[in-house]
N, C-alpha and C positions, 0 to 999 in steps of 0.2 A: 245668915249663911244662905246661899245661893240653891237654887235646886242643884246644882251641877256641882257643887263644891258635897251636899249629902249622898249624893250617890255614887259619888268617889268615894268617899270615906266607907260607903255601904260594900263594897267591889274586894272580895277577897283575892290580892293579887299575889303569886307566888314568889317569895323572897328571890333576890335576885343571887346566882351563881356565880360563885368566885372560881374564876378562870388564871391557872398560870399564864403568868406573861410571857415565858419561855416556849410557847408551843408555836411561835412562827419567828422565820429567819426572811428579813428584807433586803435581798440582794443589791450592793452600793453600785452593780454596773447597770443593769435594768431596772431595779425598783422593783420585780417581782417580789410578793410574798410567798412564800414557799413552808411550808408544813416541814419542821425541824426533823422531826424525822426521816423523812423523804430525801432533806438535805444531808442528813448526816449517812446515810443506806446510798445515798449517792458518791461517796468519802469528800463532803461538803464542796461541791462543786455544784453550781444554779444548773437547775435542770433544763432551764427556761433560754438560757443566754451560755453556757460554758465559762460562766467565772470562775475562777480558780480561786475559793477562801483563802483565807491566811490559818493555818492550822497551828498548833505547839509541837512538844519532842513527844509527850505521850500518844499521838494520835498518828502522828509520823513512822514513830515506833511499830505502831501496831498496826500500818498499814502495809509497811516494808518489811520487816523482820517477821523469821520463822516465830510462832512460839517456844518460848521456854529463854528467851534473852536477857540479858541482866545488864540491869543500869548502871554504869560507877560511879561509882563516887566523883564528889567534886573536889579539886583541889582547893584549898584554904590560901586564900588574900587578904591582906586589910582593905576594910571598907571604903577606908575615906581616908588614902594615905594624905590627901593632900587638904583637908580639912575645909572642902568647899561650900558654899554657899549662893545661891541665888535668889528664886521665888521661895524657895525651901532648903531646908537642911538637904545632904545628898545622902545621909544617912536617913532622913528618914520618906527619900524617895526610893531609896532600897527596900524599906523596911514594906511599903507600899507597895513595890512590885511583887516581893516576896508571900505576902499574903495574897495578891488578886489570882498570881502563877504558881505556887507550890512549891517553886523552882525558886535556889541560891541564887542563880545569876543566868542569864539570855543564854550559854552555851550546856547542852548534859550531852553527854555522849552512853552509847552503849555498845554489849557485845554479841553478838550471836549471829546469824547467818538469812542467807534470803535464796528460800528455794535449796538450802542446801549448803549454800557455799559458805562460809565464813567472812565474816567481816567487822570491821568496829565504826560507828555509823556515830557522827554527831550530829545533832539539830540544833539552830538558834531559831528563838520564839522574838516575834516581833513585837509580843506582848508585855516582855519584862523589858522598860525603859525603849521599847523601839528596838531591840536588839541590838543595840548599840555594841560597840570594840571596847570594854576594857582589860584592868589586869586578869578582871576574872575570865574571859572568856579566853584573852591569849593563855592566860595558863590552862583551858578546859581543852582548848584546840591542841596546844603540846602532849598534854595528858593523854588526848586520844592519840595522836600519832604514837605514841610512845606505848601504848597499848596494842595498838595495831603491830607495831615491829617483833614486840614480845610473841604475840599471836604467830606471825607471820598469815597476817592477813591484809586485805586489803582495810584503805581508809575513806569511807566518804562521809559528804559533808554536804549538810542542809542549811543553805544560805537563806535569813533573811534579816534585814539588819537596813538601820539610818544611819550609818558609818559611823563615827568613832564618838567615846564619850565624852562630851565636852568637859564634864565634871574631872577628869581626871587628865584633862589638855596633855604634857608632854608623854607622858604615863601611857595615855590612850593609844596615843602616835607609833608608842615604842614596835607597841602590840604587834606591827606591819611587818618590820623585819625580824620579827620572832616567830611569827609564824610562819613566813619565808623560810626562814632558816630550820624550821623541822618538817616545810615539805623536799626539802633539799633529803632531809634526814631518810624520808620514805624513800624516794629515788633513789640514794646506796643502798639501802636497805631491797632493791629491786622490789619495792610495793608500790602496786597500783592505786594512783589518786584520784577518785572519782569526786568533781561537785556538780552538783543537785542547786542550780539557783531556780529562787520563788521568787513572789512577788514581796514586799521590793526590794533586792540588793544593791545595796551602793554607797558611795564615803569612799571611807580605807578601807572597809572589806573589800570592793571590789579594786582596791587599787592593791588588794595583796591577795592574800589566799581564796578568794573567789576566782581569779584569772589564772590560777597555775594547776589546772587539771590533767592528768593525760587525758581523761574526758571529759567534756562541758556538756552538760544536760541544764534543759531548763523547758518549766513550765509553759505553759500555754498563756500570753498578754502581762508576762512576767516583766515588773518595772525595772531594768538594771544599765547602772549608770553609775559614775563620779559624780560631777553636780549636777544640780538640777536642770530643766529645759528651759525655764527662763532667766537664770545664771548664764548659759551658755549662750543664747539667744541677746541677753545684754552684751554679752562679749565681743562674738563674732558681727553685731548687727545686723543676723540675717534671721528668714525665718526657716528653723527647721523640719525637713519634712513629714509628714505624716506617720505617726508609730511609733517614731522616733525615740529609741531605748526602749521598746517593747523587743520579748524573745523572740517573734519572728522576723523584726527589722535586723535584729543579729546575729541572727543565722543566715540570713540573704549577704549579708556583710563578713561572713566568716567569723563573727566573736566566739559562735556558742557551735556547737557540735550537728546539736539535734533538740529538737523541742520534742517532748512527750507528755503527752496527757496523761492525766493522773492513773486514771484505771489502767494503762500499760505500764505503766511506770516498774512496777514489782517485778516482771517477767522482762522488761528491756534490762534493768539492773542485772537481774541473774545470768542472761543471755551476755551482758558486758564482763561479768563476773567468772563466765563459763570462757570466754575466749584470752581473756588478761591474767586469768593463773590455770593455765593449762598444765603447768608441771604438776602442782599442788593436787588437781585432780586426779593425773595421772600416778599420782604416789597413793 
């Protein structure tokens, strides 16, 4: 044995610390590291660059609603009406999103109010299946409308979604003109439809109930689009320009209303909320 191998062994060294893995979040648009809590006291937005995380319904929830609001329930669909298959079972890619999310299916809606007002507010998470369009969601999106009219309240809705579920092909598609047809439902019903699109909207969402707002809000570098940019770029054979399907390319273009950052977001809402049911106030 070496001198230098015994006085290693002779060298009392203090056992090493076991460190959560979860104490830093590495921003996908700068690569910053950023101290999770810092991120999340931020309402996860890179302190560093203004990225807009991708959040779920609980944190959306609790960033926009008064406390004291209640979640509803989800409506009941078959899983796998159509008994699909691919790399995996689709039931037991459900069964997989269901435990990473907590969450039945990519849509939950809730009820209670922001700042006061009343409202019934759904979120899709990009985290169960990509937020993908199926029966469950068109039937969560009805449920909320249908909720909302009950109420007479307003209905908005937190877009974020890779458009429709392939696993459930015509089924998925349906989804389009159904929920069409219950924002149809709010407008007799004289309720205002407010969408909230994030990052990234697009598919059949945004060829359906993401584009039919009386107001269009949307995040700050929010991706929202039909196909993709280099689908459409094989298409037309040109190259598109810069931004292109980012929220502020479509606000310059008139798609989207108005872009808001997240920390205004709660007070632009109520402020929309305050002017769009002004009777309701007034009573």
């Amino acid at each position: 044995m070496s001198w230098l191998n015994r006085v290693r062994n002779k060298i009392p060294f203090l056992p090493k610390r076991e460190t959560p893995d979860n104490l830093w979040h590495k921003c996908p648009e700068c690569g910053a590291m950023v101290f999770l809590k810092e991120y999340e006291e931020n309402l996860y937005v890179c302190p560093r660059c203004d990225h807009h995380g991708r959040i779920g319904p609980a944190a959306r929830f609790g960033m926009l609603l008064d406390p004291g609001y209640s979640v509803l329930p989800s409506p009941s669909v078959r899983d796998d009406p159509l008994k699909f298959r691919d790399a995996k079972r689709y039931t037991d890619r459900l069964k997989a999103a269901r435990a990473a999310t907590g969450e039945t299916d990519a849509l939950l809606n809730a009820q209670g109010a922001i700042e006061g007002h009343p409202v019934v507010m759904g979120v899709q998470d990009f985290a169960f299946i990509t937020g993908s369009m199926g029966t469950a969601v068109g039937a969560a999106f009805v449920a909320g409308v249908r909720a909302a009219i009950e109420a007479r309240a307003p209905y908005l809705i937190v877009t974020a979604s890779g458009g429709a579920r392939m696993q459930e092909a015509i089924l998925s598609l349906m989804q389009m003109p159904k929920t069409t047809v219950a924002v149809q439902m709010l407008r007799e019903a004289g309720l205002p439809y407010i969408v909230l699109l994030t990052d990234p909207t697009t598919g059949g969402v945004t060829a359906s109930y993401a584009m039919l707002g009386d107001v269009q809000i949307a995040e700050p570098g929010a991706l929202i689009g039909f196909a993709g940019q280099r689908v459409i770029e094989n298409t037309i054979r040109e190259k598109l320009p810069e931004g292109f399907q980012r929220a502020e390319f479509l606000l310059d273009h008139g798609m989207v209303d108005m872009v808001v950052h997240r920390r205004d977001l709660r007070a632009r809402l109520a402020l929309l909320l305050d002017y769009l049911t002004p009777q309701r106030e007034a009573a």
